[in-house]
N, C-alpha and C positions, 0 to 999 in steps of 0.2 A: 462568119462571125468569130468563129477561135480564130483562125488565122487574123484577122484583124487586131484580136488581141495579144496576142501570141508577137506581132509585128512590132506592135505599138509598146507592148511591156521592153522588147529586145531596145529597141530604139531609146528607151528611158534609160534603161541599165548603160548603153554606152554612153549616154548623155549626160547622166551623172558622173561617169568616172571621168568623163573631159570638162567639167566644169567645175568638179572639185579640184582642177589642176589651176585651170583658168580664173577659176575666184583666187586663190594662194598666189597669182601673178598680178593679178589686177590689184589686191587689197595689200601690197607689199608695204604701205606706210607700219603698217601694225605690227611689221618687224624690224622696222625702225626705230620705235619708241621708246626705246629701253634708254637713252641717254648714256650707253658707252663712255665711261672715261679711259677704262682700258679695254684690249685686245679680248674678243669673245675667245674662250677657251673651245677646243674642237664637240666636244660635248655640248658647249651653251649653243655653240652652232647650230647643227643637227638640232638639238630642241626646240630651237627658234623657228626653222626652216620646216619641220616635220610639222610643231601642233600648227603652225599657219595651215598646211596642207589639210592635215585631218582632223581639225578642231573647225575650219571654217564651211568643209564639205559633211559635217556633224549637223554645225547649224543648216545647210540646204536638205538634208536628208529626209526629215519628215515634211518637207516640201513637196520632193517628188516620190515621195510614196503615198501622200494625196494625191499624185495627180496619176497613178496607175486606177484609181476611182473614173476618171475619165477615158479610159483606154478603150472603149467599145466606140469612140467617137469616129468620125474618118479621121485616119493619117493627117491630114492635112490642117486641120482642126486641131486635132491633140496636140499636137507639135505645137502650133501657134500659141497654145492655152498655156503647154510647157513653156516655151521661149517667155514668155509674158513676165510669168509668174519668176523666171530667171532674170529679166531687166529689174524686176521690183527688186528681188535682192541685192543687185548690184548695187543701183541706185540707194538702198535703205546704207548700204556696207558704206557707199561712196559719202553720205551724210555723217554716217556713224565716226568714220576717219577726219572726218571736219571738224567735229564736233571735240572729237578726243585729245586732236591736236590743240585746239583751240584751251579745254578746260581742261584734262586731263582726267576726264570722265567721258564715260560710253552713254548713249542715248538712254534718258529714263522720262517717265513721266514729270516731272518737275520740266526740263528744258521743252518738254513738249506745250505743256502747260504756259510756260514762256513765251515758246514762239507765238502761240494764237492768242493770247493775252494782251502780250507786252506789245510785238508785232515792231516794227521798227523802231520804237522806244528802248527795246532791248537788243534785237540784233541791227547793227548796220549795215545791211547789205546792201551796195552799188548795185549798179546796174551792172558795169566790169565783172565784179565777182558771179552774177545769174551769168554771164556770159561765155565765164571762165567752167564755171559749173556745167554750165551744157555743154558747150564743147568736152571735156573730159567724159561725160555721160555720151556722148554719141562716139566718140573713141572707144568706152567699152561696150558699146553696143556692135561697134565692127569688129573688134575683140570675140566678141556673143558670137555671132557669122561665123565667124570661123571656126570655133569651137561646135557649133550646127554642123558646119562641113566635116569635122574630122568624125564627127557622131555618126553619121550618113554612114561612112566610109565603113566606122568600127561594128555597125547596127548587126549584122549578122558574123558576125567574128570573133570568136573566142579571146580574143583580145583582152575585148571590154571586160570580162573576167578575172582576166590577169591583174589589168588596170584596177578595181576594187579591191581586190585580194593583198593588192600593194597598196593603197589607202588605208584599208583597215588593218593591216601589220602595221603602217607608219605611226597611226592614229592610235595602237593599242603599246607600242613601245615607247613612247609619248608620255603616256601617262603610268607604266611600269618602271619609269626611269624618274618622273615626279614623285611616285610614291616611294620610291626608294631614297632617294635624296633628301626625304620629310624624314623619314624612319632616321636618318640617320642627323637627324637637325643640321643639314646641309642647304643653306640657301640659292646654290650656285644657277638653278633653273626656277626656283619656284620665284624668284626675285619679280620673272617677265608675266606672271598671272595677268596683272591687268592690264596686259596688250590687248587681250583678244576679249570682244562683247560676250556676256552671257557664259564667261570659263570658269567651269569649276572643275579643277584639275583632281586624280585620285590622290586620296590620301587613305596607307592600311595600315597605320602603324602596329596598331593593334598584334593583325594576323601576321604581319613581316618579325617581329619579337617572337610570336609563339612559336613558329615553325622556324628559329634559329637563322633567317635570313642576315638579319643583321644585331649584333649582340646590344644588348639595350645599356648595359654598363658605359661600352666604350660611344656609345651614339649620346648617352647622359653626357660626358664628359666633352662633346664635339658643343655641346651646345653653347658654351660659354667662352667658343673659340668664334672672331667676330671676323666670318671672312666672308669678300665680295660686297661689303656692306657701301663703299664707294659706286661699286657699280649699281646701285639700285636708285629708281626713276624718283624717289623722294628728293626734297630741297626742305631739308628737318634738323636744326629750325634755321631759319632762312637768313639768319646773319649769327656768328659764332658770341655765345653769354659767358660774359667774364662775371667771375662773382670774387669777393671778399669776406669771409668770414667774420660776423661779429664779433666782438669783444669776448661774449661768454656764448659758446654754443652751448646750446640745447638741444636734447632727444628730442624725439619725433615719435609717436606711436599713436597708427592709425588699426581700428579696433571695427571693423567690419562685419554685419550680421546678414547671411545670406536672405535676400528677400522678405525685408524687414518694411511691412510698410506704416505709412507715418501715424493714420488714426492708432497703433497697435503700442505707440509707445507713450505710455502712459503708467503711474506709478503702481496700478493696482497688475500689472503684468509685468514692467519692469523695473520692478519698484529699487534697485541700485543704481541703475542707469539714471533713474528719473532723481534722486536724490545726487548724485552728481552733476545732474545737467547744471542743479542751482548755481552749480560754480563756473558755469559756463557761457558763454554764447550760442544762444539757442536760436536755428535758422529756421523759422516755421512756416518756409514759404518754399522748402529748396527742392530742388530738382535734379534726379539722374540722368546722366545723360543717355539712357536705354532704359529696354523695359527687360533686358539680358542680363546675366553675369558679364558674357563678353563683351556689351556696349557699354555697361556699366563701369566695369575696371577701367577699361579702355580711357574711358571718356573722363576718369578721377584721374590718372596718372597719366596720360597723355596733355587731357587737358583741350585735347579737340574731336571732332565729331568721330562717331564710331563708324563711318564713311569710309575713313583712311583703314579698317581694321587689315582688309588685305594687304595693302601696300607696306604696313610695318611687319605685319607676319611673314609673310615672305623675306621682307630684308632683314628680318629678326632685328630692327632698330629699337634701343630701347628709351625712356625718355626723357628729356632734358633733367628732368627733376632727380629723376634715381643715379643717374649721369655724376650729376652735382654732388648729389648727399657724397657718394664712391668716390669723387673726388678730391673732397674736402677732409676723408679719414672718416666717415661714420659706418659704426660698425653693423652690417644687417644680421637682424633675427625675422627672418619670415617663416613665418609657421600657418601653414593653409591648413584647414581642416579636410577638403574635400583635396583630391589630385589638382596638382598647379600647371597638369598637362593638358584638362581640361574644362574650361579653355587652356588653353596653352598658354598661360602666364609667364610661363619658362622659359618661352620663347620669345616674346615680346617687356615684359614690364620688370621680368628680373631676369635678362638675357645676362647681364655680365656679374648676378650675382654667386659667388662661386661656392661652392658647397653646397647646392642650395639640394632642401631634402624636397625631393618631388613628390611623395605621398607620404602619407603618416601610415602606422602598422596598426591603429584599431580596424577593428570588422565595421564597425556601423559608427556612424554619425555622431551619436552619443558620445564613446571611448574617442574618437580623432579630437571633440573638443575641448573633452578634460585633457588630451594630452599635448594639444599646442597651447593648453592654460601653461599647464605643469612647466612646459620648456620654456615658454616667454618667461616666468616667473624666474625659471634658476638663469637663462639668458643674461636676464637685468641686471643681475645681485653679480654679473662676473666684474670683477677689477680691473679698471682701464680708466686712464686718460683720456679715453677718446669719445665721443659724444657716441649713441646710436641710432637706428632707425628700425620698429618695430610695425610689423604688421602681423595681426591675428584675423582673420579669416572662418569665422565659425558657419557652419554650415547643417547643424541641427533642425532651423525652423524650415529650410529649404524640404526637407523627408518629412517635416513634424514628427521630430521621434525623441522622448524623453524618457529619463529613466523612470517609471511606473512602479508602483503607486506613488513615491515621494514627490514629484511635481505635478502629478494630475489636480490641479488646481481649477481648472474651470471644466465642468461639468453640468450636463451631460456631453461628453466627449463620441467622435466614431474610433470606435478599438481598433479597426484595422483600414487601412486606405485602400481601396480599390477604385479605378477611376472612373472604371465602366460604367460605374453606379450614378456617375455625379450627369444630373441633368439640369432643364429648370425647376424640377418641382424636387429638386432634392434637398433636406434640409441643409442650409448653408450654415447653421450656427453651430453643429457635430463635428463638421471639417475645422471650421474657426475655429475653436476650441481645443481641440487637437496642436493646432496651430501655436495659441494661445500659449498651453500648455509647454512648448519647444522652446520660446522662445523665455517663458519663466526659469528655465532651465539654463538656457546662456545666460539669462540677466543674472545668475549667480554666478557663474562662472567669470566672466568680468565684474562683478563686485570682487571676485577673488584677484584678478588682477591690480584692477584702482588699488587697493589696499597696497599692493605692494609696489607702486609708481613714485618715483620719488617729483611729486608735483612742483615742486622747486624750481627743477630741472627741466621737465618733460613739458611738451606740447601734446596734448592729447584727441585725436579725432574721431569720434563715434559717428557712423554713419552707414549706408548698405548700399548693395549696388542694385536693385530695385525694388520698386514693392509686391505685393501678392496680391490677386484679387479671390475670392470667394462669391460669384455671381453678381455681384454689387450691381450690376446695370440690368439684369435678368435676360442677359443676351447667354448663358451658359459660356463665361467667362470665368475658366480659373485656372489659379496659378500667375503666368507672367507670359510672356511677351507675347499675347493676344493684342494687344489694344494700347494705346497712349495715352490711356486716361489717368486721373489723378491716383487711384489704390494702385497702381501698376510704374509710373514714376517720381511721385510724392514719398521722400524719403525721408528721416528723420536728420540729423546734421547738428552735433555740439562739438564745439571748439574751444578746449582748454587751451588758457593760456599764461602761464604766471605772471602777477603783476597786471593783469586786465579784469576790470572787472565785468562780472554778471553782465548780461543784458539777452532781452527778447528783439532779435531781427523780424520784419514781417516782411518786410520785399524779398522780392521772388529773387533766387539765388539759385545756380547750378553748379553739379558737379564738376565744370570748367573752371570755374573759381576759386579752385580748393588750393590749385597747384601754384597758380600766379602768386597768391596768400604767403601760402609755405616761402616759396622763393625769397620774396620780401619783406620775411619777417627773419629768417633765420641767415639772411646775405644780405651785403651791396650789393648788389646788381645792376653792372653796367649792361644797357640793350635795356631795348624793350622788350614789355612783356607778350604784345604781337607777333613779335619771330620766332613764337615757339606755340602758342596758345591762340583759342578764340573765348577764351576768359576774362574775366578781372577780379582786380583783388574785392573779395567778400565782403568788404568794410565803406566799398564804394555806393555808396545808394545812390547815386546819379548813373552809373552803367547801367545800358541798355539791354534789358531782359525781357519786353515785352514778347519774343519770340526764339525758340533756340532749338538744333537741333538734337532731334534722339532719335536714336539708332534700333535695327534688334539685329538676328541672322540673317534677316531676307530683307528687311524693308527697313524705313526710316520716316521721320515724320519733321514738319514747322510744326510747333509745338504754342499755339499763342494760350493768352489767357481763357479767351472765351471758344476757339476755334484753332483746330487743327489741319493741316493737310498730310496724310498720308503717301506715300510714293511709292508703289512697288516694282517690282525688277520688270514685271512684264508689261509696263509704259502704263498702267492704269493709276490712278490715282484718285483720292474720294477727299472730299471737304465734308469735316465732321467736329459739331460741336462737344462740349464736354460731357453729355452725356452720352455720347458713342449714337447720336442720331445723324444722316448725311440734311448738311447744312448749307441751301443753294442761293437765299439772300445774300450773306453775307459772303466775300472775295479773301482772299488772300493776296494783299498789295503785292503788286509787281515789285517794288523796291526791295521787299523782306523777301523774294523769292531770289534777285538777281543777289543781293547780299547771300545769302545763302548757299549761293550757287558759289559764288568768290569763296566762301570760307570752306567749301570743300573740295577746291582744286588747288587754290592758292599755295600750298605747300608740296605741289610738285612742281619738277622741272619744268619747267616751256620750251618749247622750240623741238 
């Protein structure tokens, strides 16, 4: 019995190491993908070449280390079970590569969802193409053979040894050279992340700073240098936006409250806000496009799903809109409250803003948002001809932390947050309150701004990049990007505008919409607003919102009125209506699926 296992284990171990070769030869599209315009540098090489090797024999690995669970079988059996379960891969990789080619997205539950749904409606496949498809699948199956044969050969040989030990160096310098190349805001490899299914490349900025690896001043300073940005697989935006300035520009200041959600804004908690809004255009229907900071921003200033959030980070591209403003002479004040490296804003949405301060010096939350008050405020009052673009970013009600006693407003409050605590039967109106309490505290803080906006002038945007929940569905949901339900993407949304008056909007409007708006109010704009956006302008109540997408870290959602579909990375997917219950009457149309599916490939390359 040992010897049989003893046999059958040797036998796996050279079996892996010859088919982590053999999957990196067969699955060669995926190093293709990149869309070269120019000559890969000898580094992009090697990186390309290496995580194909040990990034694709990563994903078989916890394969066959389930199938050493079978290794008491006969020889003859195991192997079979082995081989089996290696055609499956092949064939899932062989789809995966179709698929990728085709959208410019790796297999997820949505497409999967598609095919058995839609079913020929959605894909058209010939009879030629099932024909073409097997043939290539029985080529790597004799591919498979022979990679059997050289396992045979390597089964009792130190070889096979060798062979891993040179996989896992490939596979660990791979991502030693990704995280270094991040540390130092260098896109040159991290560009090719979404060749490969299911990569999540390392990132330590962190620890590469502390321990002097690479110095963070001169890596600050790389980051506003825009290089290799040609070579990246984006097609953003997909025909070149000529714009003309108005007659009289005007500033722009967009006034963001982290995690601010919609029932919360109200006069008796923000009662400056709420007395400004009168002057505004109030969106009582709108929507983030996450339930993230990162999908959130993303999806305000990009203006498209938070789908693409890899594909711009890596090419550090940033977006039409800030593009424009830098363009046209507007001068930027960005003042985040929380680090603008976290998410890495720095790297995406003000990539080419130069100075740009990537933390503030208060200790806590509190002090960061009186002091991007203070800076906007002396910012604004500086003398210039030239119009500007303000973004304040507070980040208070994100902690719930106010200065005490003077805004402890709503009471009984919890004094101290711990999270361990928070269950279903935990009182949810102490956190609220809490909560409450953070957010009365911004709402002064921006009355201290308004005050000092010359409204004349300025376009004004209050708004957040998602909401908060506090149990609301008694599912022990709190905080944010749990779920897609209304306290979690329902965001508040007023839009000053001089010269326009008041009014309540009640159609449902998204954070896509914000940017198309901006563009078209403050430019001619030759192009449409399609080659860059899956927006429209805010003002249009005939555009179609009944379904849109949002985004979080891991997953994404269709987003309808009465019903959602959720997608996660690991092909599962749930239909669930707005109170977070799974919802099996009602479907999610095939058209709003395959739509969907277009607007989150459409702006990469093809071919």
């Amino acid at each position: 019995m040992f010897r049989k296992l003893s046999s059958n284990s040797a036998w796996l171990i050279a079996f892996f190491a010859c088919f982590a070769v053999y999957l990196s030869i067969a699955c060669y599209p995926f190093v293709l993908s990149n869309n070269q315009n120019e000559p890969l540098t000898l580094l992009q090489g090697y990186y390309l070449v290496s995580t194909q090797y040990g990034w694709l024999g990563l994903i078989a690995l916890p394969f066959m280390l389930l199938s050493l669970l079978l290794s008491f079988l006969p020889t003859r059996a195991f192997k079979g079970i082995v081989v089996a379960i290696a055609i499956c891969l092949l064939i899932m990789f062989k789809v995966d590569i179709l698929v990728f080619q085709q959208y410019k997205l790796h297999i997820n539950a949505l497409l999967i969802r598609m095919f058995f749904e839609g079913g020929g409606d959605v894909f058209d496949i010939s009879w030629m193409s099932w024909l073409i498809f097997v043939s290539e699948v029985a080529v790597l199956v004799i591919g498979l053979a022979c990679t059997v044969w050289v396992s045979n050969k390597l089964a009792q040989s130190r070889a096979k040894f060798v062979l891993i030990s040179v996989w896992f160096a490939v596979l660990l310098s791979t991502q030693m050279i990704h995280a270094y190349k991040n540390a130092l805001y260098d896109d040159e490899v991290s560009q090719f992340s979404n060749n490969w299914p299911l990569y999540y490349p390392l990132t330590a900025r962190k620890f590469i700073y502390k321990h002097d690896l690479v110095d963070e001043n001169i890596a600050s300073k790389n980051r506003v240098e825009l290089t290799n940005i040609e070579r990246s697989s984006l097609n953003y935006p997909l025909a070149p936006i000529q714009v003309q300035s108005k007659e009289k520009q005007l500033n722009v200041l967009f006034i963001l409250v982290d995690a601010w959600r919609y029932s919360d804004a109200t006069p008796e908690i923000m009662p400056n806000v709420s007395k400004f809004a009168e002057k505004t255009v109030n969106f009582t229907q709108h929507m983030s496009g996450g339930n993230s900071t990162q999908a959130g921003i993303f999806s305000l200033f990009y203006s498209l799903p938070a789908t693409y959030w890899e594909s711009f980070y890596a090419s550090q591209r940033s977006p039409v809109f800030m593009d424009t403003l830098q363009a046209e002479g507007y001068r930027m004040g960005i003042f985040g409250s929380a680090p603008l490296t976290s998410p890495p804003l720095s790297r995406t949405v003000f990539k080419k803003v130069s100075d740009l301060t990537l933390r503030q010096t208060g200790e806590t939350a509190v002090e960061r948002d009186q002091q991007i008050t203070d800076k906007f405020i002396e910012f604004q009052k500086q003398d210039s001809d030239k119009p500007y673009f303000g973004f304040l970013f507070y980040d208070a009600a994100h902690g719930t932390v106010f200065p005490e006693p003077e805004f402890a407003k709503f009471k009984p409050y919890w004094e101290r947050v711990d999270h361990i605590l928070l269950n279903n039967d935990f009182d949810a109106s102490l956190y609220h309150n809490r909560y409450k309490n953070s957010l009365y505290y911004i709402d002064s803080l921006i009355g201290d701004v308004l005050k000092n906006v010359d409204l004349d002038n300025t376009i004004v945007v209050i708004s957040s990049d998602h909401g908060e929940e506090f149990n609301d569905h008694k599912m022990n949901y709190w905080g944010h990007t749990g779920n897609y339900s209304d306290v979690q993407v329902h965001v508040p949304l007023y839009v000053y505008m001089p010269n326009r008056q008041p009014e309540q909007v009640d159609y449902r409007t998204t954070h896509f919409d914000v940017v198309p708006t901006m563009m078209n109010t403050l430019f001619d704009v030759q192009g449409t607003t399609s080659s860059y956006s899956v927006g429209h302008n805010l003002f249009d109540s005939s555009a179609p919102r009944d379904w849109y997408i949002a985004g979080s870290y891991y997953n994404y959602a269709l987003v309808g009125k009465e019903l959602m579909l959720v997608v996660n990375p690991g092909g599962h997917s749930q239909q669930l209506n707005r109170q977070l219950k799974v919802e099996k009457k009602q479907k999610v149309p095939v058209d709003i699926i395959r739509h969907s599916l277009d607007e989150m490939s459409r702006f990469y390359k093809k071919g």
